[in-house]
N, C-alpha and C positions, 0 to 999 in steps of 0.2 A: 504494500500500500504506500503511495507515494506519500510521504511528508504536506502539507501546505503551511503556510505561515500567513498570515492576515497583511495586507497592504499596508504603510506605517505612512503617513499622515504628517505634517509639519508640526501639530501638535502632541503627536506622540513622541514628545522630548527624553523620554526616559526608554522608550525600545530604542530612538534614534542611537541615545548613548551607548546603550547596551550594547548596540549592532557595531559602531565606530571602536569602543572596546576591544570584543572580540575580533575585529577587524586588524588593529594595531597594536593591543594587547599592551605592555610597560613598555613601549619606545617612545611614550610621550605620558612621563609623570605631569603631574599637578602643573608644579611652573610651568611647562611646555603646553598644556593643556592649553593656559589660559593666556599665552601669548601665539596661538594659531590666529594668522589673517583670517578675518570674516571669507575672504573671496576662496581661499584654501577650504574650510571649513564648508562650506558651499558647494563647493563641489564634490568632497568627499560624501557629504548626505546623499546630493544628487545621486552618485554612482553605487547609494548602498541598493543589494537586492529587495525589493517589496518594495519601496518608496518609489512611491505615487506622487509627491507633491512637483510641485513646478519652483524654478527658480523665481520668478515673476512674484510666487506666493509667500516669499522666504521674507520674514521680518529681521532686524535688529533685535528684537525679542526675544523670537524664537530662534538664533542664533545664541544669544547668554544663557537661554534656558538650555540651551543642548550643552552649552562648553559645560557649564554647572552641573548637572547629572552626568556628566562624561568624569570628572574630577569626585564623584561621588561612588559612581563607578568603579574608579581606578580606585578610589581608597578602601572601598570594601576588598577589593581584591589583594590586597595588600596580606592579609593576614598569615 
């Protein structure tokens, strides 16, 4: 039976993180987290699997809300 995973949304700031995590895993602690360029950051969303949103859709917002749960993220995984 194939896997499915639900489409992730601009507001699902905490799967976004989850998925960017698993994606990069500790090659970007906390500091580095929170000095990735909006435009960088941006495009790695874009390019995750399941996400649906559009650039066009992409706030300032919802950009500190992903770095933020991305850094919350990495610090659970820390242990």
């Amino acid at each position: 039976m194939a896997h499915f995973e639900l489409p992730i949304h601009w507001n699902d700031h905490e799967d976004i993180a989850m998925a960017l995590y698993e994606k990069f895993g500790n090659s970007f602690d906390e500091a580095k987290i929170y000095r990735i360029r909006f435009t960088d950051l941006l495009d790695w969303v874009l390019s995750l699997p399941n996400f649906v949103g559009t650039r066009e859709q992409a706030t300032e917002g919802h950009l500190e809300q992903i770095q933020a749960k991305w850094v919350y993220e990495w610090r659970d995984n820390q242990n």
